[in-house]
N, CA and C atoms as a LAMMPS dump frame, in Angstrom:
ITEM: TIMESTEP
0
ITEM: NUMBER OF ATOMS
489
ITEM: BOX BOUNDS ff ff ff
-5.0000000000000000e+02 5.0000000000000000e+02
-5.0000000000000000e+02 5.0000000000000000e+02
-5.0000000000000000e+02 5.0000000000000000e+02
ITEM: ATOMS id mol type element x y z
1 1 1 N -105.176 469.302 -101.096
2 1 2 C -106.328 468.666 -100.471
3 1 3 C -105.883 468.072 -99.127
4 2 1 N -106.479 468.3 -98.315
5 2 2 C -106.235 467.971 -96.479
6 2 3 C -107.1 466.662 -96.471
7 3 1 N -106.239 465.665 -96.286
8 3 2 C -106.845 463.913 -96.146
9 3 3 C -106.662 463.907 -94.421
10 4 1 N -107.576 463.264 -93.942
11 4 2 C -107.459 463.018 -93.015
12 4 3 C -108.065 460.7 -92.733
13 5 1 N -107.543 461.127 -91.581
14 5 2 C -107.674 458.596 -91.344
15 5 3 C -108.519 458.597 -90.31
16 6 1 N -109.486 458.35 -90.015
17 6 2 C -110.031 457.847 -88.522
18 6 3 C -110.408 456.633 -88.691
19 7 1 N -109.433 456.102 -88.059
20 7 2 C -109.554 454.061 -87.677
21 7 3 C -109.97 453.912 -86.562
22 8 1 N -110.256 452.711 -86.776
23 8 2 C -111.036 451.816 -85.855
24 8 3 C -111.671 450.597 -86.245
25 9 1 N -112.301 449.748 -85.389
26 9 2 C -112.735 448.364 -85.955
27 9 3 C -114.128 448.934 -86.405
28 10 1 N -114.956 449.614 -85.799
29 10 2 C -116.251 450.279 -85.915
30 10 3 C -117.281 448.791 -85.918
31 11 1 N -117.07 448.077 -84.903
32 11 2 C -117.847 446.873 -85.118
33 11 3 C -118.756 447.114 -83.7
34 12 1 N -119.875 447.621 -83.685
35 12 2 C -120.235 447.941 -84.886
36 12 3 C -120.496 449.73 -85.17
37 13 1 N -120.373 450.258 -86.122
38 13 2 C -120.03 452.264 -85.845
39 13 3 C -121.6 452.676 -85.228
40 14 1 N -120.76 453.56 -83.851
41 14 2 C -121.974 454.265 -83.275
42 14 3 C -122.269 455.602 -83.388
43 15 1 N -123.44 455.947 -82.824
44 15 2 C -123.532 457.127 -83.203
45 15 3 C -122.073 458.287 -82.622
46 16 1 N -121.518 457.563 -81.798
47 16 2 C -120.513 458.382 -81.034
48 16 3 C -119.673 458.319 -81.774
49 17 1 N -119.214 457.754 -82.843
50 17 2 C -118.456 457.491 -84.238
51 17 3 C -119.02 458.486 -85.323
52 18 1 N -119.785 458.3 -85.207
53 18 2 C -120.619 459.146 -86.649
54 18 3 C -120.12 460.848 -85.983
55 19 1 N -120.789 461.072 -85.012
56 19 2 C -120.434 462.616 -84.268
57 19 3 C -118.713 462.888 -84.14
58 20 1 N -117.828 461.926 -83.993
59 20 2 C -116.315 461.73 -84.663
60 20 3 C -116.071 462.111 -85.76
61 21 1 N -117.213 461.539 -86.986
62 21 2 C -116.84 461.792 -88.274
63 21 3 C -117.355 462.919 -88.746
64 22 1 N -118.299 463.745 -88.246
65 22 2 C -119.039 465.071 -88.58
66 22 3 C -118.262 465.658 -88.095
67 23 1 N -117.373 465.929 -86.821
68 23 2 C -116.938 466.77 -86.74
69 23 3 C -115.437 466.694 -87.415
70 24 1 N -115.094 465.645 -87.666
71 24 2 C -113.569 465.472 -88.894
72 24 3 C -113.754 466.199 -89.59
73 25 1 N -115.191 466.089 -89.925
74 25 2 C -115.316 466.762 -91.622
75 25 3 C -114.976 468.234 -92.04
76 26 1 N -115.117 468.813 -90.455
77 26 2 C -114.826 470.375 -90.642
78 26 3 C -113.092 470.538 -90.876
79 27 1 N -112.742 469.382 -90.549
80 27 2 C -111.266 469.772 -90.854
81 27 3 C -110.425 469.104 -92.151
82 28 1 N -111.069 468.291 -92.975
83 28 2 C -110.271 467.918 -93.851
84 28 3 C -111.158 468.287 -95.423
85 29 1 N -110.722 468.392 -96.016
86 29 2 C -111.029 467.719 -97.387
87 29 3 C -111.695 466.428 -98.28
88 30 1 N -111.074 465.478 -97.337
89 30 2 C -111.271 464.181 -97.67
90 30 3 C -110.889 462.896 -96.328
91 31 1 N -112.304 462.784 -95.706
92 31 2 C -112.063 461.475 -94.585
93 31 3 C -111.905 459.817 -95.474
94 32 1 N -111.173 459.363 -94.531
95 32 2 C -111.015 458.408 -94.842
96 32 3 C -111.008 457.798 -93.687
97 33 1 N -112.046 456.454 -93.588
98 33 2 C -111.922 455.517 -92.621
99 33 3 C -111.54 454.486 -92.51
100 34 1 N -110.447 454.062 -91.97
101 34 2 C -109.711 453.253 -92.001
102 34 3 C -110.692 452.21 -90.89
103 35 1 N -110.99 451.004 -91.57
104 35 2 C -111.64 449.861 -91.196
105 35 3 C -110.615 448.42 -90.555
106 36 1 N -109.894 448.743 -89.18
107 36 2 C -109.234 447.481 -89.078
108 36 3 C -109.746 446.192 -89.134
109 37 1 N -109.124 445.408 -89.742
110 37 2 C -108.572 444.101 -90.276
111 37 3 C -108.37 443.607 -88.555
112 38 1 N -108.74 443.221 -87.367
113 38 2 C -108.273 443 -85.958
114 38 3 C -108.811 441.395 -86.062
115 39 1 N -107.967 440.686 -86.316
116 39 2 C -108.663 439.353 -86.03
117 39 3 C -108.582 438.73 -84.564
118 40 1 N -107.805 439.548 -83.839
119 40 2 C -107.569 439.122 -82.146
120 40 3 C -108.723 439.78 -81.468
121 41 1 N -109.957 440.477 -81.833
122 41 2 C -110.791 440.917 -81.254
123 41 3 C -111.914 440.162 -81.508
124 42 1 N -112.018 439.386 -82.473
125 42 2 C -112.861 438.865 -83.109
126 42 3 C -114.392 439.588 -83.27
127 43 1 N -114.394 440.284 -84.308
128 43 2 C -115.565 441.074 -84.387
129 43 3 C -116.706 439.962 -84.984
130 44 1 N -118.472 440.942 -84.096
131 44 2 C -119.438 440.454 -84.514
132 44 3 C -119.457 440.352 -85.917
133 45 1 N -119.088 441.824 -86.36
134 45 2 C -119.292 441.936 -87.827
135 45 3 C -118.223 441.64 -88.995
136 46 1 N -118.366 440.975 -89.852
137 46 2 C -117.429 440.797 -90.955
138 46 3 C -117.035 442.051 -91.01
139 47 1 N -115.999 442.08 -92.355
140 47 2 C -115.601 443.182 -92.65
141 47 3 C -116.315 444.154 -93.271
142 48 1 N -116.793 443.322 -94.598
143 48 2 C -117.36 443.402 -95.316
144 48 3 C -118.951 444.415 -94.781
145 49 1 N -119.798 443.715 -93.908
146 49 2 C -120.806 444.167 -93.351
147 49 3 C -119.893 445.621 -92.452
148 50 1 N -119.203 446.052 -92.009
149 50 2 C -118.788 446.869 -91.351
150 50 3 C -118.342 447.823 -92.17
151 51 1 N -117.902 447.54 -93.684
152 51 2 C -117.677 449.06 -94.411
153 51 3 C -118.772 449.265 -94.745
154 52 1 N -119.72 448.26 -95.083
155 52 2 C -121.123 448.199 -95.553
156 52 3 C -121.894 449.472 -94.915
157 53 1 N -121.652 449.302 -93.611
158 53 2 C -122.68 450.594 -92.724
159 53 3 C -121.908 451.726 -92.366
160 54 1 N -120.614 451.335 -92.44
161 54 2 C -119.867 452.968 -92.527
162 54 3 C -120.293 453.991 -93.635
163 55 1 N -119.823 453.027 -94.898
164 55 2 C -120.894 454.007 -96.196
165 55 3 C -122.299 454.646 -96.279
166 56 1 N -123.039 453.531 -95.451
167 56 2 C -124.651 453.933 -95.796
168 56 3 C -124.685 455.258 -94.526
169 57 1 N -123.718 455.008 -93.22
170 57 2 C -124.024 455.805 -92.022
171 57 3 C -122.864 457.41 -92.534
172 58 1 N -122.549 457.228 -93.599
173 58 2 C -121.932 458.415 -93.977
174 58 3 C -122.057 459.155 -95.564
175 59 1 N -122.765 458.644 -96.021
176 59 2 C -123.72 459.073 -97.131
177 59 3 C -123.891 460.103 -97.291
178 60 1 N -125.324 460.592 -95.943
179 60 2 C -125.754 461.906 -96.104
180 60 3 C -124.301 462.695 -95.601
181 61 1 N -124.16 461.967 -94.683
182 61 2 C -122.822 463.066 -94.304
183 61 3 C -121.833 463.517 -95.301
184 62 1 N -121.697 462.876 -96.518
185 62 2 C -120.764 463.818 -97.797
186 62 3 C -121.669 464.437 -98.506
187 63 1 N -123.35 464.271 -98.576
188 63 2 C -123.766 465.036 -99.308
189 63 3 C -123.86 466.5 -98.41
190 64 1 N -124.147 466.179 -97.614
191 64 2 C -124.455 467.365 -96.661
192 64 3 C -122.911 468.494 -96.161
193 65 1 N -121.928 467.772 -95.877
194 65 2 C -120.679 468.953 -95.987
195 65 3 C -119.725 469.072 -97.367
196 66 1 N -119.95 468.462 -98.125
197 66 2 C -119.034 468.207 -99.42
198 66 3 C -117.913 467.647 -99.13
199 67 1 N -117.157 467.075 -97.808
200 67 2 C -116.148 466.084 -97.793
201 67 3 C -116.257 464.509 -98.439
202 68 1 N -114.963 464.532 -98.971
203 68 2 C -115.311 462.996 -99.492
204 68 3 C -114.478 461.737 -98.345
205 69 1 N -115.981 460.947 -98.194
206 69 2 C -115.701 460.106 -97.079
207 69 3 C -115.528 458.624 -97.824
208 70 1 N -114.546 458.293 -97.13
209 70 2 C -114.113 456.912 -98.025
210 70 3 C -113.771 455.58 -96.558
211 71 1 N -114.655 454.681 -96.821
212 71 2 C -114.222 453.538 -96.245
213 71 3 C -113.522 452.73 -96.757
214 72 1 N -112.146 452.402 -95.912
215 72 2 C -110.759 451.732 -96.339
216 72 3 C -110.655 450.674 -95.434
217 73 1 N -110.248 449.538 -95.71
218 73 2 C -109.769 448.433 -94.966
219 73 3 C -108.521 448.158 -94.915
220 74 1 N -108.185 448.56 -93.455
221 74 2 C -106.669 448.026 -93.519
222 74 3 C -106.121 447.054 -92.566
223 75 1 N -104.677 446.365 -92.548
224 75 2 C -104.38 445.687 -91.537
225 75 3 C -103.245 445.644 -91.326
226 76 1 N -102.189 446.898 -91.869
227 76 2 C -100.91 447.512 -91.712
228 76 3 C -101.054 448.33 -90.276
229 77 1 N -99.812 448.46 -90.185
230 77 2 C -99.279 449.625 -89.123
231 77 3 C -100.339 450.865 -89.385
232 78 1 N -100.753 451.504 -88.761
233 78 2 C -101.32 452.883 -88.79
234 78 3 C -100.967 453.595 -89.782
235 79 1 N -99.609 454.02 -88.93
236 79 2 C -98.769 455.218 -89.914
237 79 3 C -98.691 454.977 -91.151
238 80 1 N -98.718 453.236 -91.681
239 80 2 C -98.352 452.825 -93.092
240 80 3 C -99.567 453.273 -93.955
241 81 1 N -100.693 452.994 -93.001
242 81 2 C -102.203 453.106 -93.454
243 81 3 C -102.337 454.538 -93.69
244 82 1 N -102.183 455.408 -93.129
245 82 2 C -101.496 457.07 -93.31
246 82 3 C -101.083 457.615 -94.178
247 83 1 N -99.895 456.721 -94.556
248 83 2 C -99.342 457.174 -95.551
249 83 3 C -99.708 456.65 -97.125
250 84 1 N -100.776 455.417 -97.13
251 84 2 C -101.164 454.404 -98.041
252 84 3 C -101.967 455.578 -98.537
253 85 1 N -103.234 456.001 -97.881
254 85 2 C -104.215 457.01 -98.104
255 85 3 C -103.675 458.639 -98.407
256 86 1 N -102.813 459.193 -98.196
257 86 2 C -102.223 460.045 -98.041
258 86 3 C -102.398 460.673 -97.424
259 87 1 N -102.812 460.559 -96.175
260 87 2 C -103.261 461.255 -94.923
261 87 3 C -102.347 462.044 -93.933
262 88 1 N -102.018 463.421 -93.766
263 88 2 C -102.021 464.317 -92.881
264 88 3 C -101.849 464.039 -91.471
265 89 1 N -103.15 463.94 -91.303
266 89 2 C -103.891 463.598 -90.002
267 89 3 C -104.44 462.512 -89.596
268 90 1 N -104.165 462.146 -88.276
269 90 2 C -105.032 460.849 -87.854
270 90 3 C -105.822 461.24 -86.898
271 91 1 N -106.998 461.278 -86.983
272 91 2 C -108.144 461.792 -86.012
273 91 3 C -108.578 460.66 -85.253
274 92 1 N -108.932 460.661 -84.152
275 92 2 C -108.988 460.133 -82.919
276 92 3 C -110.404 460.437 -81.856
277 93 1 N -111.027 459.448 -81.562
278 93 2 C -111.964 459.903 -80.337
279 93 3 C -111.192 459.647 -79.466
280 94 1 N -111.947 460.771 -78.444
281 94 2 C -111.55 460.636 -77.032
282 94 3 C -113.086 460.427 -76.297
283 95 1 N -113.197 459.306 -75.326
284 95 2 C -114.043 459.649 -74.351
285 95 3 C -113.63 459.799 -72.641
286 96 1 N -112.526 459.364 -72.599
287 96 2 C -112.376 459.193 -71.022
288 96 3 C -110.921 459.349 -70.666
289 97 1 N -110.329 459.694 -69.784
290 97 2 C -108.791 459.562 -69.265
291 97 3 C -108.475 458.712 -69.728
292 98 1 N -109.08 457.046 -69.599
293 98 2 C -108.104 455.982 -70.123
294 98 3 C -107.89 456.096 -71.456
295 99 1 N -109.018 456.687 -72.668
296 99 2 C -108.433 456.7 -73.673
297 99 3 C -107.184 457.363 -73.945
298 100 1 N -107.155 458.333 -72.967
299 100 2 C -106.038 459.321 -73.037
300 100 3 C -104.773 458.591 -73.086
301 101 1 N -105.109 457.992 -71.901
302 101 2 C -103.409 457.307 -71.831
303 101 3 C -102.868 456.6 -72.979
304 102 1 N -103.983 455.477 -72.949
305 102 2 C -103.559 455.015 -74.56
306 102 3 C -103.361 455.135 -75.603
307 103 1 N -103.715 456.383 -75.786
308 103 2 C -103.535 457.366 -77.457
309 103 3 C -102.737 458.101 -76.992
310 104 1 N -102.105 458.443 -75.915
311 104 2 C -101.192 459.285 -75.69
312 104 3 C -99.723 458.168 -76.129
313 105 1 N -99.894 457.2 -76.073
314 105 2 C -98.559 455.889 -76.12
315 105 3 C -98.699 455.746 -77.314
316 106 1 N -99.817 455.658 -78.279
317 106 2 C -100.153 455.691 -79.802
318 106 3 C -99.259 457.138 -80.67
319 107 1 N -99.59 457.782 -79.982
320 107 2 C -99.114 458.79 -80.625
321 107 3 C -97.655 458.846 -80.827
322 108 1 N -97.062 458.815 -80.057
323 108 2 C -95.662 458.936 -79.054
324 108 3 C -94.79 457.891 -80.631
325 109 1 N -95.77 456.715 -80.654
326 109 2 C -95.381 455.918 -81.473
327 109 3 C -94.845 455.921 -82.996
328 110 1 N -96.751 456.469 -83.331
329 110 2 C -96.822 457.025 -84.915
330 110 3 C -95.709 458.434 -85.029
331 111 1 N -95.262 459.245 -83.769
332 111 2 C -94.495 459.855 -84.655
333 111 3 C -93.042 459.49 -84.598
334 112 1 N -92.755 458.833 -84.013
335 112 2 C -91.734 458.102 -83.75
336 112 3 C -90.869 457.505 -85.294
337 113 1 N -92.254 456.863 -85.965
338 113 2 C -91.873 455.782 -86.814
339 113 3 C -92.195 456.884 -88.288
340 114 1 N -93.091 458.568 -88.15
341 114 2 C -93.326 459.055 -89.154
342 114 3 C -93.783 460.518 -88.499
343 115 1 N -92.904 461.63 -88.121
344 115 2 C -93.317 462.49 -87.656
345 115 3 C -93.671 463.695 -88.271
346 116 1 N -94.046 463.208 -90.051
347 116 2 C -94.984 464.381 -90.584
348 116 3 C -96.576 463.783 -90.552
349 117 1 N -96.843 462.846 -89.788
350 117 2 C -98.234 463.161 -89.707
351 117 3 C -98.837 463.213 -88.047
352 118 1 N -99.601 464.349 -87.991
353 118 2 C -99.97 464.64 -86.99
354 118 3 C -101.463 463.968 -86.415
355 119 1 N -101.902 463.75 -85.423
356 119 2 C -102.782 463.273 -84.509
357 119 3 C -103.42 464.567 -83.834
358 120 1 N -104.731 464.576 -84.069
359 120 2 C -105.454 465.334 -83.536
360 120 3 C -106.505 464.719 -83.004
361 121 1 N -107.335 464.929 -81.718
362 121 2 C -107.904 464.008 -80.766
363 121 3 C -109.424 465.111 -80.918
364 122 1 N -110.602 464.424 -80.965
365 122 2 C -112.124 465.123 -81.034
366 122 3 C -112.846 464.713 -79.802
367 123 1 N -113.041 464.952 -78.935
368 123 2 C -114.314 464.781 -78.156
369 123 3 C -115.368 464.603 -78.579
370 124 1 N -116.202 463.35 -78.411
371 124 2 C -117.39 463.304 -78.88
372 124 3 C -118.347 464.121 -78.324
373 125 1 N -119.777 464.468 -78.855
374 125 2 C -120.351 465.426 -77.745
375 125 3 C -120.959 464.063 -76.645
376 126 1 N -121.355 465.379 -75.354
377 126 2 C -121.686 464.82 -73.998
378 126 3 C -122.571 463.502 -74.209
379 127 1 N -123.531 463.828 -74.988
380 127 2 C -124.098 462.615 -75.253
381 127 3 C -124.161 461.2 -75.542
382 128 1 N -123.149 461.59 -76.813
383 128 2 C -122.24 460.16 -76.651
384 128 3 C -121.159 459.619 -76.048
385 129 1 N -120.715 460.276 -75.295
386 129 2 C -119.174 460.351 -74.612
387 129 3 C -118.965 458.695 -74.368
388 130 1 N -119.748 457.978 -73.557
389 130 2 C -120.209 456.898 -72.715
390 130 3 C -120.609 455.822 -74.026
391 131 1 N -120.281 456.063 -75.344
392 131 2 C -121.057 454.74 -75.869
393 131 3 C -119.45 454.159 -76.709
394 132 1 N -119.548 452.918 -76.256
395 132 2 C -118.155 451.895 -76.808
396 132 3 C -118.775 450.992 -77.634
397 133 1 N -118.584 450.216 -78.667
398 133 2 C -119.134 448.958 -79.595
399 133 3 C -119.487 448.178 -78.724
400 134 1 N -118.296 448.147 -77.955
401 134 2 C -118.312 446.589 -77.489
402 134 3 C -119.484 446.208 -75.88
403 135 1 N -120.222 447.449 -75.458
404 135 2 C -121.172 448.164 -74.592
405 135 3 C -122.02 447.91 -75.577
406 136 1 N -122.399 448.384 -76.463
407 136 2 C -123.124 448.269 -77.475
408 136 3 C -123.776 446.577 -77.292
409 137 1 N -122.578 446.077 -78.3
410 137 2 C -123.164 445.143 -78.274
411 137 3 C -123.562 443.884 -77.703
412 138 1 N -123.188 444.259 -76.121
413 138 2 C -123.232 443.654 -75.433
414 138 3 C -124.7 443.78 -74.383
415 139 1 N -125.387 445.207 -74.605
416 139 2 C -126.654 445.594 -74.446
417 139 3 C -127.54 444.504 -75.631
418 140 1 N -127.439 444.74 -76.379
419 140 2 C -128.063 443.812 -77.705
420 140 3 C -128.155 442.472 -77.479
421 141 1 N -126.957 441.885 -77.295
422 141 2 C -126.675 440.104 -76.692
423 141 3 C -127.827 440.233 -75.494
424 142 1 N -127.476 440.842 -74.855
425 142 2 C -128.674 440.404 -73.405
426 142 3 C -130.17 441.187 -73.865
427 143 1 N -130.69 441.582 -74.916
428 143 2 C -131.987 442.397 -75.761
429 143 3 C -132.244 443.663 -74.887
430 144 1 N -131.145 444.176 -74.559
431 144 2 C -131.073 445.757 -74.57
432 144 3 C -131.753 446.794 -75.698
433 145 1 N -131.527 447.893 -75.084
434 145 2 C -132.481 448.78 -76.611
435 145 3 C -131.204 449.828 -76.852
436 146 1 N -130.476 449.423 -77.924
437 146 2 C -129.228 450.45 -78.017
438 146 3 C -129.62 451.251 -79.172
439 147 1 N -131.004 452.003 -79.321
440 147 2 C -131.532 452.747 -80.117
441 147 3 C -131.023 453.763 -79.998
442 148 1 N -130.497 454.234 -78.464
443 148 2 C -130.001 455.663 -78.273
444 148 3 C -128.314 455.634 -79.148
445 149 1 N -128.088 455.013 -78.632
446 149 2 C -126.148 454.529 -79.803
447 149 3 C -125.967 454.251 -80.206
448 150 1 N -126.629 453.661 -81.457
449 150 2 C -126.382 453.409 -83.117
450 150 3 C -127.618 454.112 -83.732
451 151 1 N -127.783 453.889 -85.432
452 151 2 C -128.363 454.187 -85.816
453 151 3 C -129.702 453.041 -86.086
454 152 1 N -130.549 453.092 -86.595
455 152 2 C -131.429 451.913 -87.041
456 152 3 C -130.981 451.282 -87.948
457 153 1 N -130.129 451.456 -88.677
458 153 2 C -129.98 450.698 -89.928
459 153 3 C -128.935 449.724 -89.203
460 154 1 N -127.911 450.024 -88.088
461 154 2 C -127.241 449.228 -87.167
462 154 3 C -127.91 448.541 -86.127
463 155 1 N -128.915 449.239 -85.205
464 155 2 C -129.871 448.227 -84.528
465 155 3 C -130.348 447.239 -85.196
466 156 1 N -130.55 447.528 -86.613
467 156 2 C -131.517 446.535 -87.166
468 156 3 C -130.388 444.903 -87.427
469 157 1 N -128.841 445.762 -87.976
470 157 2 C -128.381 444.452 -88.235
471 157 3 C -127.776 443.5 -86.427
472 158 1 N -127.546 444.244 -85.481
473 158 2 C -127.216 443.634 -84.193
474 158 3 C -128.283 442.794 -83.917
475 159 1 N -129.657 443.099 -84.321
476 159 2 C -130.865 442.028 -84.099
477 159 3 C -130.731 441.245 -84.914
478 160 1 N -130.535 441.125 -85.852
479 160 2 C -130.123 440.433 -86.984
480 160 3 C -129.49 439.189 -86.479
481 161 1 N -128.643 439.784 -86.421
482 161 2 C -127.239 438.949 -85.857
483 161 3 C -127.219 437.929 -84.604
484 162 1 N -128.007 439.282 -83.756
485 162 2 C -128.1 438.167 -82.539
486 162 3 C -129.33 437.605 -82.173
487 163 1 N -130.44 437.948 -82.877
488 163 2 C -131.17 437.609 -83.001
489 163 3 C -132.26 437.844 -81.537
């Protein structure tokens, strides 16, 4: 069985995340999303509320390709988190050069410290290329309409939240 990890804080997961995880799906067996634990970022969303909508925003998505998608919380090293899940692969968005650079120093790292698991990088499509959480929710704070980059069940809790 081909496990694959795509981490991130997902605070809160956008649709440019979700199009990350549809297209994972063609390559593994079994996703697993690794939910960081980042308390230096200080997320809007608990943790708790953040695996909360990873599950509901990936639902149809295991009924619909037969991968089994699992939200994981971690707050280890990557690679440890990798190897906790038994993961292969660590899948990765890319939207821009700068991500590049920085997952290019990520990488360099994880195999450094564990060089049987490999990193493979997805382009989101064109559409979402341009959408970050933290854009997100920073459209929302000032009553932006970030209908186009999350889903509703996530618009609904950013209003929520910020009221």
């Amino acid at each position: 069985m081909r496990t694959g990890l795509y981490p991130g804080t997902f605070d809160p997961v956008t649709l440019g995340h979700v199009d990350i995880i549809r297209r994972a799906c063609t390559l593994v067996d079994r996703l697993v999303i690794g939910v960081a634990i980042n308390r230096d970022k200080g997320p809007l969303f608990t943790l708790e509320e953040r695996v909360a909508m990873i599950e509901s925003e990936c639902a149809a998505l295991t009924a619909e390709t037969g991968v089994e998608i699992i939200a994981h919380p971690f707050e280890n090293l990557l690679i440890d988190c990798a190897n906790d899940v038994g993961a292969g692969i660590i899948v990765r968005g890319l939207r821009a050069v700068a991500d590049f650079e920085y997952e290019y120093q990520m990488v360099g790292m994880n195999r450094a410290l564990d060089d049987s698991v490999e990193t493979v990088f997805l382009m989101a499509d064109a559409q979402h290329q341009a959408i970050a959480s933290k854009l997100v929710k920073e459209i929302a704070r000032l009553g932006g309409d970030v209908s186009k980059f999350v889903s509703p069940l996530v618009e609904t809790a950013l209003k929520d939240r910020l009221g």
